[in-house]
Backbone as JSON Lines, residues from 0, in Angstrom:
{"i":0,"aa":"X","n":[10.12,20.35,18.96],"ca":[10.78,21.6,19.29],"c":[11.45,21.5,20.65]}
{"i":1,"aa":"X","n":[12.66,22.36,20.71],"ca":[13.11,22.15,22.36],"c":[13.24,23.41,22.24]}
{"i":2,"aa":"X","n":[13.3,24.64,23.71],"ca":[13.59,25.39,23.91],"c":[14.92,25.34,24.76]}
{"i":3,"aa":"X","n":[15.58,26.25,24.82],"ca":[16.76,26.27,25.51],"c":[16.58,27.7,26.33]}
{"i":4,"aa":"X","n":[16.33,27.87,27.38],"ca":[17.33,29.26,28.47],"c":[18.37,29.21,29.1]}
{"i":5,"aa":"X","n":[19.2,30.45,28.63],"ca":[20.98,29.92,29.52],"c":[19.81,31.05,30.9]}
{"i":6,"aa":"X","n":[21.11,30.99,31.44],"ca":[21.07,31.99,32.84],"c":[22.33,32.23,33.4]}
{"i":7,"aa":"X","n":[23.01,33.05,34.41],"ca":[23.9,33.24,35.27],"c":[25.25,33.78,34.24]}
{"i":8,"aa":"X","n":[24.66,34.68,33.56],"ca":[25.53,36.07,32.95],"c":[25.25,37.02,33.75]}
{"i":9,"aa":"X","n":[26.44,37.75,33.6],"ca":[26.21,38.92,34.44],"c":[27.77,39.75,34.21]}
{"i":10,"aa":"X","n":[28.03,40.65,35.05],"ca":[29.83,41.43,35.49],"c":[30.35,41.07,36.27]}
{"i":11,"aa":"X","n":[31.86,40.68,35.9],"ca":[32.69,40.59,36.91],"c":[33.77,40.95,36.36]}
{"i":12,"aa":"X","n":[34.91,40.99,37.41],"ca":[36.43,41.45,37.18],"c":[37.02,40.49,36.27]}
{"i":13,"aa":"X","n":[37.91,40.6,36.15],"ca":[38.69,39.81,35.24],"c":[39.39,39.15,36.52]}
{"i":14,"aa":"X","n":[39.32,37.99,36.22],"ca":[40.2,37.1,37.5],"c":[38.73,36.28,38.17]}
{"i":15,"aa":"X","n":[37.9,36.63,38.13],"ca":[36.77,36.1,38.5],"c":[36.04,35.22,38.05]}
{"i":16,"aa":"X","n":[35.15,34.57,38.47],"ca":[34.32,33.3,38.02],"c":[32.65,33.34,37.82]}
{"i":17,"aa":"X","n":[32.33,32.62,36.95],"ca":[30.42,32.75,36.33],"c":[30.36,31.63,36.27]}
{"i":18,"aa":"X","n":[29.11,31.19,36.32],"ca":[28.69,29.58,36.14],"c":[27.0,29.97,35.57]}
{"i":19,"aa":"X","n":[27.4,29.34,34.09],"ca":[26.2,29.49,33.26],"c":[25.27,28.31,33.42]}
{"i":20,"aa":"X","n":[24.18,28.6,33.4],"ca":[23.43,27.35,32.85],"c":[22.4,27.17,31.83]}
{"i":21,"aa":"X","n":[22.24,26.35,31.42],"ca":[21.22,26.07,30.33],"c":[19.74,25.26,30.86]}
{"i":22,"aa":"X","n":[18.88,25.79,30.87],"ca":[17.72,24.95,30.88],"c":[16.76,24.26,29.67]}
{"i":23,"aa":"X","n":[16.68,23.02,29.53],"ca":[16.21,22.75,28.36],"c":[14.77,22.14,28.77]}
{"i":24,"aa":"X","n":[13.76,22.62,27.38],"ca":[12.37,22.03,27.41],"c":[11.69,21.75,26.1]}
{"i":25,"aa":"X","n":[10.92,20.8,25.97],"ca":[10.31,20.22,24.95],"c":[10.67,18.56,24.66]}
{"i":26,"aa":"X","n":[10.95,18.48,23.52],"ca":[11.46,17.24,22.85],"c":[13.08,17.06,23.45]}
{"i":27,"aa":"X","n":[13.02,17.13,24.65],"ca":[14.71,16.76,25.03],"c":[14.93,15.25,25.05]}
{"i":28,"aa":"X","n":[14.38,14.53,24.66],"ca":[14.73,13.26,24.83],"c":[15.57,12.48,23.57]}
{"i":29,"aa":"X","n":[15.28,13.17,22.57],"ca":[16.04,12.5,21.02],"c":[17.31,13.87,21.04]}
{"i":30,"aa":"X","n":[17.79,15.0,22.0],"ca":[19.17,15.23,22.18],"c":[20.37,14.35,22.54]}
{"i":31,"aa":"X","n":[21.63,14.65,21.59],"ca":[22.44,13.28,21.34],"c":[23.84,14.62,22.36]}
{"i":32,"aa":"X","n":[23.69,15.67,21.53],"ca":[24.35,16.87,22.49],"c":[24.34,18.04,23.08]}
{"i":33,"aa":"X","n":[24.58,18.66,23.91],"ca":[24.39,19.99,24.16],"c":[25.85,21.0,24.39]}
{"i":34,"aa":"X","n":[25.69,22.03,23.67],"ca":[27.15,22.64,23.82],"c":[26.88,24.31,24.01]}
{"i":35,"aa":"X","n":[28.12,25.14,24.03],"ca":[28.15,26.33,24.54],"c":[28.78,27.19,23.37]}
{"i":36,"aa":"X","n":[28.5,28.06,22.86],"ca":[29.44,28.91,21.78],"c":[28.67,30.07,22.54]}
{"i":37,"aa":"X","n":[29.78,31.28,21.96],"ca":[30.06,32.54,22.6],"c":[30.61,33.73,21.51]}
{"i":38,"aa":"X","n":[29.65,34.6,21.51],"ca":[30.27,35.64,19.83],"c":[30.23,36.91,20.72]}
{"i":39,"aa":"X","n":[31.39,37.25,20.15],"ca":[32.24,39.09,20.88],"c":[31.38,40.08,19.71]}
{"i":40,"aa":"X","n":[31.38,40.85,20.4],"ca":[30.85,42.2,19.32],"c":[31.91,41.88,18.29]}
{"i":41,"aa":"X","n":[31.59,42.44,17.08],"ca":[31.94,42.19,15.79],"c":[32.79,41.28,15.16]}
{"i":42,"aa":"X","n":[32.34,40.12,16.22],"ca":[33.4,38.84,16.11],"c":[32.03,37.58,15.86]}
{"i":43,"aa":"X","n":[32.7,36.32,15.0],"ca":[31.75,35.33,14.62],"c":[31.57,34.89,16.01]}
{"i":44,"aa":"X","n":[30.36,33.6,15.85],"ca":[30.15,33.04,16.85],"c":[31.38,31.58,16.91]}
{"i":45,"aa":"X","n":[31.93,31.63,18.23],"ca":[32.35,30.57,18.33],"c":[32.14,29.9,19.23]}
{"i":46,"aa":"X","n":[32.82,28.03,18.79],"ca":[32.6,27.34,20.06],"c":[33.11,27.64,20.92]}
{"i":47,"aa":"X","n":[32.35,27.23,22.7],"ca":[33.17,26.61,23.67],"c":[33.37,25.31,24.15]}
{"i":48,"aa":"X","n":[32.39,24.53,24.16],"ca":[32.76,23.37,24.84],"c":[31.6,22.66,24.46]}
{"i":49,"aa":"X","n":[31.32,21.41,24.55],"ca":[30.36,20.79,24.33],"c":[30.17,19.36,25.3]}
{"i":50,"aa":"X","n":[28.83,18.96,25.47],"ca":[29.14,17.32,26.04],"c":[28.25,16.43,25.27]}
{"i":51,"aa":"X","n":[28.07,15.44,25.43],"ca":[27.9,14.15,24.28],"c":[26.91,13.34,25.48]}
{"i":52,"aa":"X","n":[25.85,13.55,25.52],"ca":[25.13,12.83,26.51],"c":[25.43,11.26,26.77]}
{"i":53,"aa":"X","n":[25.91,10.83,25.53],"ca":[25.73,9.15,25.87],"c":[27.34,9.01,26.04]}
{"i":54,"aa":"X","n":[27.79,8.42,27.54],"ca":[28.59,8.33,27.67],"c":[29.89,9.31,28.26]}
{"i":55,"aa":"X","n":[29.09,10.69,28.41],"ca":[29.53,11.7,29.08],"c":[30.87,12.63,28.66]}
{"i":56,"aa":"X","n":[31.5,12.58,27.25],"ca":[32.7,12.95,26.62],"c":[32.35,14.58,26.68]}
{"i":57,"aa":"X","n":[33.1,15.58,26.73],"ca":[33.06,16.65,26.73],"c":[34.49,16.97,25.82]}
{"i":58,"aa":"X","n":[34.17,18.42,25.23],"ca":[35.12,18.78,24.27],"c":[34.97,20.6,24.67]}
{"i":59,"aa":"X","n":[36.04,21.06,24.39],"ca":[36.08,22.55,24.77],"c":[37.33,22.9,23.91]}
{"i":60,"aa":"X","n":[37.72,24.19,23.74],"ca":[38.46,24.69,22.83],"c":[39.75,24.79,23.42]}
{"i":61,"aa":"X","n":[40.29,24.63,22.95],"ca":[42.4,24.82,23.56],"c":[42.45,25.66,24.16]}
{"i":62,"aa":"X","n":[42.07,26.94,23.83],"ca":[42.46,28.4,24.58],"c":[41.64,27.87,26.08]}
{"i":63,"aa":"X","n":[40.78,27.5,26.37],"ca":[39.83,27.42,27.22],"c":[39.82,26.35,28.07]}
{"i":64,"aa":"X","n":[40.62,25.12,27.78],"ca":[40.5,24.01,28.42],"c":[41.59,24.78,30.01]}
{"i":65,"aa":"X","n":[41.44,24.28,30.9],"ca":[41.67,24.73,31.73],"c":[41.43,25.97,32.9]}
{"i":66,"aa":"X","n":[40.64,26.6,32.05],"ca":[39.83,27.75,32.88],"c":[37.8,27.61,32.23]}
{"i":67,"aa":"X","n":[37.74,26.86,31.36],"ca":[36.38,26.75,31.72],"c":[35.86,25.23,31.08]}
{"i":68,"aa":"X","n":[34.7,24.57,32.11],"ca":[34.57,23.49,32.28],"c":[32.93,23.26,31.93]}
{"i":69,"aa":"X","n":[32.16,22.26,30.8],"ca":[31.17,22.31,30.67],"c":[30.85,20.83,31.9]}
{"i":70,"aa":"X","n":[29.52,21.06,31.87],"ca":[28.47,19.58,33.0],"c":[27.8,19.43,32.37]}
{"i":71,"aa":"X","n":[27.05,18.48,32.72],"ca":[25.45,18.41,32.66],"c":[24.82,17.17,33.0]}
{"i":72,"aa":"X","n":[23.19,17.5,33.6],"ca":[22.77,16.58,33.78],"c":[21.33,16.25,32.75]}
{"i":73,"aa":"X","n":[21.73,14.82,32.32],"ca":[20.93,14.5,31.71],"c":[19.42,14.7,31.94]}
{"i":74,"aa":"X","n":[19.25,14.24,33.18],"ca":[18.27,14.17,34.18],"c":[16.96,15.33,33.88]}
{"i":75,"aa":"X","n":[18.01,16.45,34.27],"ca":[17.34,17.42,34.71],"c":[17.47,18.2,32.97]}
{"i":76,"aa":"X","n":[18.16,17.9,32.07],"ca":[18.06,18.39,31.08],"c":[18.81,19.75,30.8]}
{"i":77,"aa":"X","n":[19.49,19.79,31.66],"ca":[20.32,20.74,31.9],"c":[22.27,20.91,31.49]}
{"i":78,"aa":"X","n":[22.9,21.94,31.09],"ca":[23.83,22.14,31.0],"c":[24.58,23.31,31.75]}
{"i":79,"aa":"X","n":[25.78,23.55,32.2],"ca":[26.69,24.02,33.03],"c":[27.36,24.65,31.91]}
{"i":80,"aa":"X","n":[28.02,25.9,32.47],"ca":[29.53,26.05,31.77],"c":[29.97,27.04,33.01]}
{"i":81,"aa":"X","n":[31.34,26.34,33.87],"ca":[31.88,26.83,34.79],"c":[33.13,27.69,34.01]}
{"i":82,"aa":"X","n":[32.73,28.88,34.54],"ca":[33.87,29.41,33.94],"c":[34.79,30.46,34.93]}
{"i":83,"aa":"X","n":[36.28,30.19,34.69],"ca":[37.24,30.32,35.88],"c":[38.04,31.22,35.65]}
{"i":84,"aa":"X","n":[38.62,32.32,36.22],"ca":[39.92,33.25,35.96],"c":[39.54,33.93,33.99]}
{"i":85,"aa":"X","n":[38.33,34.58,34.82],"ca":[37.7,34.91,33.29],"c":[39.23,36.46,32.92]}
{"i":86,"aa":"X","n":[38.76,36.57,31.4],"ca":[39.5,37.38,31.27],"c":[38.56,38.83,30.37]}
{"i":87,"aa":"X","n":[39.29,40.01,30.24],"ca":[37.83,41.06,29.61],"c":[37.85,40.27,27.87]}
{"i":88,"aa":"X","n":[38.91,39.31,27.3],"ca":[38.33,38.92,25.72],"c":[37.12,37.68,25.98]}
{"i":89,"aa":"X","n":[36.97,37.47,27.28],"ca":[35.72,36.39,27.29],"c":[34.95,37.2,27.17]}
{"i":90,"aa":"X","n":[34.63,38.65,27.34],"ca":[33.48,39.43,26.98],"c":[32.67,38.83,25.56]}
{"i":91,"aa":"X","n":[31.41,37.99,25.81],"ca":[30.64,37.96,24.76],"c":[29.27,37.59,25.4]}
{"i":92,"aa":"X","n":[28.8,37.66,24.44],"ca":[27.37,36.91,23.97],"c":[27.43,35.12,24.49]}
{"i":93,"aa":"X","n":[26.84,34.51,25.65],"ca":[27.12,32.99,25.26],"c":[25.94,31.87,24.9]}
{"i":94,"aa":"X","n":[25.79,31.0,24.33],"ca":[24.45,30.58,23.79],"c":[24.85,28.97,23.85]}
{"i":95,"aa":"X","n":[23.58,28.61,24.59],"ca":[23.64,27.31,24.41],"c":[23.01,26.95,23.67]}
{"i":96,"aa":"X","n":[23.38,25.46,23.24],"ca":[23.08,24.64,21.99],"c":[22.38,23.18,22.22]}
{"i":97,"aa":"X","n":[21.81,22.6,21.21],"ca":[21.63,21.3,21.13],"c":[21.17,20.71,19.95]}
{"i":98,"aa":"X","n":[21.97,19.89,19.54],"ca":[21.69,18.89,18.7],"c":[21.26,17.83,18.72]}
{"i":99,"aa":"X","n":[20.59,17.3,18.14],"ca":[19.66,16.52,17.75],"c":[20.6,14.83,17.34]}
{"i":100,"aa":"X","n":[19.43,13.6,17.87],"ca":[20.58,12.32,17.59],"c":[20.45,12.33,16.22]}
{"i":101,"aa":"X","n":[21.38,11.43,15.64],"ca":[21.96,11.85,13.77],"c":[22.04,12.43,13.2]}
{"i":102,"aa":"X","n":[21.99,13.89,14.09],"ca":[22.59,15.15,13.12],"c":[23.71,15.66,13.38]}
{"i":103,"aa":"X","n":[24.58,16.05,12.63],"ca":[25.54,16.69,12.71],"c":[25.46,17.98,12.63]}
{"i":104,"aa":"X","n":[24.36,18.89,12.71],"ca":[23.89,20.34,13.05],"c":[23.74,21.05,14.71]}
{"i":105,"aa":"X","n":[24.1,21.82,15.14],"ca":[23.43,22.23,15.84],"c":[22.16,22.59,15.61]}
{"i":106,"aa":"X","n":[20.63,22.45,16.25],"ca":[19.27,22.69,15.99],"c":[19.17,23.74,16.35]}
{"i":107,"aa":"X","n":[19.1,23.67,17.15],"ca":[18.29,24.5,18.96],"c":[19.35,25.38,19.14]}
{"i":108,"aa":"X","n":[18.63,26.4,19.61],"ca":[19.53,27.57,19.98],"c":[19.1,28.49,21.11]}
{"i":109,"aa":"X","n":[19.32,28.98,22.26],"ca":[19.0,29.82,23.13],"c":[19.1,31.38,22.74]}
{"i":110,"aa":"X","n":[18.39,32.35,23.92],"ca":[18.71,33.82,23.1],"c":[19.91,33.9,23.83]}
{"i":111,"aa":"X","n":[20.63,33.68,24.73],"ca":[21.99,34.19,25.06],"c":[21.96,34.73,26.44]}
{"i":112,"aa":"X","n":[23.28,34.69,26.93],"ca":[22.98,35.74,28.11],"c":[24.46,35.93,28.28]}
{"i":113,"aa":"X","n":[24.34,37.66,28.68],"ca":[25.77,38.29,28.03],"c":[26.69,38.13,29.58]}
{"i":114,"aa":"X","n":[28.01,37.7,28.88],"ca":[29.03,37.85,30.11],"c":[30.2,39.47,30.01]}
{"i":115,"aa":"X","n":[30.04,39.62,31.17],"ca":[30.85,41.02,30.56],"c":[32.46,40.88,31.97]}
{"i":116,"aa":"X","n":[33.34,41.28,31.4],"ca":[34.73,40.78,32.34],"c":[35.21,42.62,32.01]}
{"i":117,"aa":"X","n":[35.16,43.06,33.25],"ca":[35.96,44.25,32.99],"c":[37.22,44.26,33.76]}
{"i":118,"aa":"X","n":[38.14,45.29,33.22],"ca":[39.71,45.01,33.07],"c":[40.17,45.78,34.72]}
């Protein structure tokens, strides 16, 4: 089992900046990735960004590449999502993730921690 806690949601303006993190515990050692998805009130969950522990590749969504940036350290078991010149449609729910080596699932799931961007 791994647990995941994000942290560092909270309010800000639109134009402003959050830096999430993820803390991970348990079986973190057979994680191959850890990533970020984010669901709006009555909207699906979607991705944001993800990184690939071996070898350090990160992936994030088009709309997003350029205003928000995932990290992480292996180390500490931890994941980042810097996020820059937020806007009020980043208003969601954001949840970190992790998958497991040879799966192509996300497993693991955090409860979330809400970002709110007012206009």
């Amino acid at each position: 089992q791994v647990q995941l806690v994000e942290s560092g949601g909270g309010l800000v303006q639109a134009g402003g900046s959050l830096r999430l993190s993820c803390a991970a515990s348990g079986r973190t050692f057979s994680s191959s990735r850890m990533g970020w998805f984010r669901q709006a009130p009555g909207k699906e969950r979607e991705f944001v960004a993800s990184i690939i522990w071996s070898g350090g590749s990160t992936y994030s969504t088009d709309s997003m590449k350029g205003r928000f940036t995932i990290s992480g350290d292996n180390a500490k078991n931890a994941v980042y999502l810097q996020m820059n010149s937020l806007k009020p449609e980043d208003t969601a729910v954001y949840y970190c993730a992790d998958a497991r080596m040879g799966s192509a699932v996300w497993s693991y799931w955090g409860q979330g921690t809400q970002v709110t961007v007012s206009s």
